[in-house]
C-alpha distance (Angstrom), angle and dihedral (degrees) to the residues before:
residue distance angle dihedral
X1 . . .
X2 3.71 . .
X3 4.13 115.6 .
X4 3.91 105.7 -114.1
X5 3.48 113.5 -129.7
X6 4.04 115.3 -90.1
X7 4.19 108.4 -116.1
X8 3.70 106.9 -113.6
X9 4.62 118.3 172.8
X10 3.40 103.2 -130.2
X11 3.88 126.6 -144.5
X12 3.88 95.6 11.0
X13 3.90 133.5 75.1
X14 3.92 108.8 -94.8
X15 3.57 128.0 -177.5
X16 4.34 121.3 -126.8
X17 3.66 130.2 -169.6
X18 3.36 98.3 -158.1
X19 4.27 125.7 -161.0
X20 3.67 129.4 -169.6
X21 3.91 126.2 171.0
X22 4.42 122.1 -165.6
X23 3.61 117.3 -118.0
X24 4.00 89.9 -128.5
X25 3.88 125.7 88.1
X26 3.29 145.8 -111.3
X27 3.91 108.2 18.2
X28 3.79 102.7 -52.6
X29 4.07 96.0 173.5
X30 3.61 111.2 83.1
X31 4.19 121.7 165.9
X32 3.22 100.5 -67.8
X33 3.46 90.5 57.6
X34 3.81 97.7 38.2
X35 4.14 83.4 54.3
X36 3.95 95.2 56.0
X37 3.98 90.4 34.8
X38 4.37 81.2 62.4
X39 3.73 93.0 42.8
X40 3.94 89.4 47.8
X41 3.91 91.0 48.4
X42 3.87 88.9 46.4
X43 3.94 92.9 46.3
X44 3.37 98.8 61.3
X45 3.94 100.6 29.0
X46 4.01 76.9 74.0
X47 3.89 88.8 57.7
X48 3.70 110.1 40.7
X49 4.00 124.9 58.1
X50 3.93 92.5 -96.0
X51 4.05 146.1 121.4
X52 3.33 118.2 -153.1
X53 3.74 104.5 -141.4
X54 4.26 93.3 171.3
X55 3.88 153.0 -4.1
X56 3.53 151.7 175.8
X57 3.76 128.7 -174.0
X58 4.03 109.9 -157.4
X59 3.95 118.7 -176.5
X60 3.35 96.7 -98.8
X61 3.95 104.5 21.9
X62 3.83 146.2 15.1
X63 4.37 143.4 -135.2
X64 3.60 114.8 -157.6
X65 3.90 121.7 174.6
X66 4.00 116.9 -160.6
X67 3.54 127.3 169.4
X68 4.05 102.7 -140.6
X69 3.64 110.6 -148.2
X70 3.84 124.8 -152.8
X71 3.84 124.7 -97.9
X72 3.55 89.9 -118.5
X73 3.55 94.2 73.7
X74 4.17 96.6 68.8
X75 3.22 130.8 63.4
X76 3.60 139.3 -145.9
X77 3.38 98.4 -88.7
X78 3.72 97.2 44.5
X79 4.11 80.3 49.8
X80 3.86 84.1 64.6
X81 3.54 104.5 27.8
X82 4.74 86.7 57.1
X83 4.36 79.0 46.3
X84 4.14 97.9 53.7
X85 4.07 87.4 42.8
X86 3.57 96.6 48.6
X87 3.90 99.5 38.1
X88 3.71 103.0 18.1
X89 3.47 140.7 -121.3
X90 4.07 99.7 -76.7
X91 4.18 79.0 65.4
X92 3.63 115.6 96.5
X93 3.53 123.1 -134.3
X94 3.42 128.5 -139.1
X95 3.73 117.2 -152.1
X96 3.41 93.4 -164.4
X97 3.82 86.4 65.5
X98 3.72 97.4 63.3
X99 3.84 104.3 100.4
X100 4.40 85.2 43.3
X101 4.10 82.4 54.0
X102 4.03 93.2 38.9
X103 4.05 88.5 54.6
X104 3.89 104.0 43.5
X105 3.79 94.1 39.2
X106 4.18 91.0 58.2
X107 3.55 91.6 42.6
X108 4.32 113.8 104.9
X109 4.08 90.3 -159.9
X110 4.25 94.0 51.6
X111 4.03 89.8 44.3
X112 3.98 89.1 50.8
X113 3.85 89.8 47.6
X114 3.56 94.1 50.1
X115 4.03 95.6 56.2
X116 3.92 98.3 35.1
X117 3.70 92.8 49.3
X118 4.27 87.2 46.7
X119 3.20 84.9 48.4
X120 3.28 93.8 50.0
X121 3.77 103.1 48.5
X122 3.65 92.8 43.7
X123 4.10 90.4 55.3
X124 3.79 98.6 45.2
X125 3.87 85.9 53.6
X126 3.70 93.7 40.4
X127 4.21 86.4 57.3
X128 3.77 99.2 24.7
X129 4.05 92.3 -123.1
X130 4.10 118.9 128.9
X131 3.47 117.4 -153.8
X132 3.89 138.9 61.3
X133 3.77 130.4 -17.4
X134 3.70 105.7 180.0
X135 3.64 126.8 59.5
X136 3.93 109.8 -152.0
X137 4.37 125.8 -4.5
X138 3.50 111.2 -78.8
X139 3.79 121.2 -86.8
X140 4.00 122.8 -122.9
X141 3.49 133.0 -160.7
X142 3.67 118.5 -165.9
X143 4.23 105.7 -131.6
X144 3.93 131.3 -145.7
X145 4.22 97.0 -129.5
X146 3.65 101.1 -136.3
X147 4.65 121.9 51.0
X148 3.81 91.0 -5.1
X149 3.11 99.4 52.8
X150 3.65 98.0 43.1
X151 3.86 79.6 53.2
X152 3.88 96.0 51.9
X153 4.11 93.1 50.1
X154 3.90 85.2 49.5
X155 3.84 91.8 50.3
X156 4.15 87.9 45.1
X157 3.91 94.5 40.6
X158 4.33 89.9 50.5
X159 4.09 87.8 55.8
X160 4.01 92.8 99.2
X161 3.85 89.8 47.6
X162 3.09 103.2 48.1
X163 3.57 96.8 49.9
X164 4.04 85.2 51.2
X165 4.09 91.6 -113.8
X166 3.93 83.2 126.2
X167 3.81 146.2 4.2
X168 3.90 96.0 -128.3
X169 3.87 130.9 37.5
X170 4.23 89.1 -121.7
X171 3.57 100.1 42.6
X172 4.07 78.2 76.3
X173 3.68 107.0 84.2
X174 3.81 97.6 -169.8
X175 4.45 91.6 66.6
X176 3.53 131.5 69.1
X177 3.86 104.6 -99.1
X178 4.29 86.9 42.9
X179 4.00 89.9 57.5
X180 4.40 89.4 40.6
X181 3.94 77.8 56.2
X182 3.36 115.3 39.2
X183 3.73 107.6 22.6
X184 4.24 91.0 33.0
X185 3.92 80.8 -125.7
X186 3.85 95.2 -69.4
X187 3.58 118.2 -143.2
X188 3.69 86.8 5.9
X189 3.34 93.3 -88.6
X190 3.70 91.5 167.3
X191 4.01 138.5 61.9
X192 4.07 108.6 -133.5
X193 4.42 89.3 -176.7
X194 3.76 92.5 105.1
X195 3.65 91.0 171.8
X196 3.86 106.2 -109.4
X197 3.69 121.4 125.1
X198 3.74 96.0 -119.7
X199 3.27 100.4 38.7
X200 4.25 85.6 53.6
X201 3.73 93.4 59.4
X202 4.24 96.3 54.3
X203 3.53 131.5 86.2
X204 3.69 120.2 -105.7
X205 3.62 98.8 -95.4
X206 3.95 92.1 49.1
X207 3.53 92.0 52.0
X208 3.80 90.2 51.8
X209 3.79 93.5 49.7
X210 3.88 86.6 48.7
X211 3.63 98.5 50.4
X212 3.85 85.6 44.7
X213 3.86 93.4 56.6
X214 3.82 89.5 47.8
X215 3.72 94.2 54.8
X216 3.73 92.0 37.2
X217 4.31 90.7 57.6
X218 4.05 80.6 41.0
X219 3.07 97.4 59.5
X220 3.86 97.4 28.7
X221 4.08 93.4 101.9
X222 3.67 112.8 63.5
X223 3.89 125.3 -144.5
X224 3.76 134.9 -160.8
X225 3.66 100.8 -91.5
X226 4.04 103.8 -162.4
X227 3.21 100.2 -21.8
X228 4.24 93.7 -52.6
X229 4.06 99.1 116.6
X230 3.39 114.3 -168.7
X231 3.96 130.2 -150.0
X232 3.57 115.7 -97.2
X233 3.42 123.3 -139.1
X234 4.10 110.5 -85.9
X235 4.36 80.5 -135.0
X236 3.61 94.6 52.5
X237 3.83 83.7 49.2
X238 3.98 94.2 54.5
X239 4.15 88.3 42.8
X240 3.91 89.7 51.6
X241 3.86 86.9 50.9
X242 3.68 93.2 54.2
X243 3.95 91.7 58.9
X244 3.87 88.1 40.4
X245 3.78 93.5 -107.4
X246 3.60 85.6 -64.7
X247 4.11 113.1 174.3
X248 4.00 101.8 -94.5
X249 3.95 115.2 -156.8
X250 3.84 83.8 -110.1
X251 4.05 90.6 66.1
X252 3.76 92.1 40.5
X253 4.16 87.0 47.8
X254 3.64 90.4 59.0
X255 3.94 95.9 36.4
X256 3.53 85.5 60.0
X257 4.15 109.3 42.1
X258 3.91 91.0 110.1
X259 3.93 89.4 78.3
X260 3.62 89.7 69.2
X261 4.00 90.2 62.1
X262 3.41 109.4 23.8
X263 3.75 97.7 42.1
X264 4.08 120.3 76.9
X265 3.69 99.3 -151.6
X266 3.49 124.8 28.8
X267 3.92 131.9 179.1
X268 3.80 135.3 69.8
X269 3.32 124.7 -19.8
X270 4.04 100.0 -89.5
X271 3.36 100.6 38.0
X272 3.91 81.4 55.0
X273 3.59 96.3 46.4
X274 4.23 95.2 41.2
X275 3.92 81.9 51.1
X276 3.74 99.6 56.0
X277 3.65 100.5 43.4
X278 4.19 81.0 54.1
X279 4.21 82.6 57.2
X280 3.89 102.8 19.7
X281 3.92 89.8 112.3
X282 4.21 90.1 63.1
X283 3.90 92.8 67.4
X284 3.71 119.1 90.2
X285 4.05 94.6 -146.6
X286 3.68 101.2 75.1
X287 4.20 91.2 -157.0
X288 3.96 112.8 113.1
X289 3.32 111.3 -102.7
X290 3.72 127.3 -138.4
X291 3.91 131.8 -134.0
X292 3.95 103.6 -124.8
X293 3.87 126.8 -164.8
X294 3.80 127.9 -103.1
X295 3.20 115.3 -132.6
X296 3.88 120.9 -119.5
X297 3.75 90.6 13.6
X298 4.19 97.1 91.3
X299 3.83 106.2 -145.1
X300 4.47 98.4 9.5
X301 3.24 119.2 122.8
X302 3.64 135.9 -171.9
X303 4.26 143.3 -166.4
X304 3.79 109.5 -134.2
X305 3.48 141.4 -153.7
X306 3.90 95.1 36.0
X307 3.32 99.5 142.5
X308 3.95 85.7 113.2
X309 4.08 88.5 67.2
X310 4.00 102.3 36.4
């Protein structure tokens, strides 16, 4: 079966969260490998047209959200200022190579295959093994900027506690709000402009306690995470008696994280609609498809079944 074509926006800055799982088992990445996996991502995030907004490097998988920005944006000299900083000055550049560089460095797919295959080469050397690392090509969802996307870096940021590596979200120093915390986002690594009005208007330090918060009451509610329950709070218990154990937007947050993987677009409803009539002509059933609602998110929507075009 042929692969269908990934949806990419051309010509204007889009946001990705992007997944990718290795082929091996068990959970073969340890720190070591969760350290170079972060230098990698930062390497060539310096390189390629792209902000890295958030991440989180599991043992056996990663989530990375970029915003890709158009080609348009740069110009000639920032083509060949990004080349001497990346390959030094004893490389010769080519001027004649500037629209080849302008093309490949705006492109999601050529930025991915440059830090998997690092990755990649560094590992199988690391462990003396040849072969594959990664089981199928990454997944990407394309992600409203503004309360999705705050919701999608809080669903990628609570990885680590939910799978009971830690007890708080930053006390993980291979996601976003662990390297905000414990590295005070060195070399500003990372983008804080989520893309919500309020969050726009604060300084940098306000929008990091804000974001905090939000993943904090996100992830305030725990759920059995393959089949490992774990206690809940005897306070929380009283509080949810008080509302009569009715279903807080905290329980429906978490009941509905899948959407921000296994969905292809993800937003309201016309940015999803305006987004799949730019990419209707990938899927194999010709019958319109319809934006539908996710419920416990007021005002997200979502396209389903698009596990033909990931």
């Amino acid at each position: 079966m042929p692969r269908i074509a990934r949806m990419i926006v051309q010509g204007e800055k889009s946001v990705y969260h992007i997944m990718s799982r290795t082929a091996l088992d068990g959970y073969p990445f340890g720190a070591a490998e969760k350290d170079e996996f972060v230098r990698i991502i930062q390497k060539f995030s310096k390189l390629y047209f792209v902000e890295v907004l958030g991440f989180c490097i599991m043992g056996n998988h990663f989530h990375l959200v970029v915003q890709m920005n158009p080609e348009t944006d740069y110009t000639d000299e920032d083509i060949q200022k990004r080349f001497k900083s990346f390959y030094g000055d004893e490389q010769f550049f080519i001027k004649e190579n500037i629209p080849n560089f302008r093309k490949k460095w705006a492109s999601l797919s050529e930025y991915m295959k440059d830090i998997k295959h690092t990755f990649s080469w560094y590992y199988n050397k690391r462990h003396h093994r040849k072969g594959t690392l990664w089981g199928e090509r990454f997944k990407s969802v394309i992600v409203q900027r503004g309360e999705t996307l705050i919701n999608c870096l809080a669903y990628i940021d609570l990885n680590p506690l939910r799978a009971g590596i830690v007890d708080r979200p930053e006390a993980y120093r291979w996601n976003s709000l662990g390297y905000h915390v414990q590295t005070g986002n060195k070399d500003n690594f990372l983008s804080l402009d989520f893309g919500l009005r309020e969050f726009g208007v604060k300084t940098i330090k306000e929008r990091l306690r804000r974001y905090r918060r939000y993943a904090y009451e996100a992830g305030a509610v725990d759920r059995p995470e393959k089949g490992k329950a774990k206690v809940i709070d005897k306070a929380v218990i009283e509080k949810e008696r008080k509302r009569d154990f009715e279903f807080s937007r905290v329980q429906r947050f978490q009941s509905r994280t899948r959407y921000f993987s296994d969905s292809g677009i993800i937003g309201t409803k016309e940015f999803v609609r305006q987004n799949y009539q730019l990419f209707k002509g990938l899927f194999q059933s010709k019958r319109e498809k319809i934006p539908k609602p996710i419920k416990g998110l007021d005002g997200v929507y979502s396209l389903k079944r698009l596990s033909e075009v990931i």
